[in-house]
C-alpha positions, 0 to 999 in steps of 0.5 A: 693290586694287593693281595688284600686288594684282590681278595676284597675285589673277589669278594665282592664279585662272590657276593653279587654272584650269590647275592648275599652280601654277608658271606665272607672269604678267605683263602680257605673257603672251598665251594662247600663253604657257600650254600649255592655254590654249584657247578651253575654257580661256578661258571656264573663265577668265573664269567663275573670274574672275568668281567671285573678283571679283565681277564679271560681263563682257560677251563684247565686253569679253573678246573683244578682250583680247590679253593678261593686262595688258589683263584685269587693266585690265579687272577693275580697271575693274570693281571700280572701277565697282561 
């Protein structure tokens, strides 16, 4: 999967999470950019995360993210390792 792959996958993830299917990311885009994107928020994130990708994360990896650009990393690290 490309990283423009990746990011269009994690976006539509984003999107059914918060059920807004305007909201745009990049690799800049930080919790503070998405109204909603809380703690609660976060997880729900992650599990759909998870889900789409086949993916499992332990909370030390995703407890330091500062923004969308360092998860995406993060899953691609993931689908590569597997």
């Amino acid at each position: 999967m490309t990283e423009a792959e990746l990011y269009d996958a994690f976006t539509e993830v984003i999107r059914d999470v918060f059920d807004d299917d305007t909201i745009v990311v990049g690799p800049e885009t930080t919790a503070e950019d998405v109204e909603g994107w809380d703690s609660q928020a976060h997880v729900m994130l992650i599990v759909a995360t998870e889900q789409r990708f086949g993916v499992r994360f332990r909370a030390s990896e995703f407890e330091s993210l500062r923004n969308v650009g360092e998860f995406v990393a993060l899953i691609a690290t993931k689908l590569t390792s597997r």
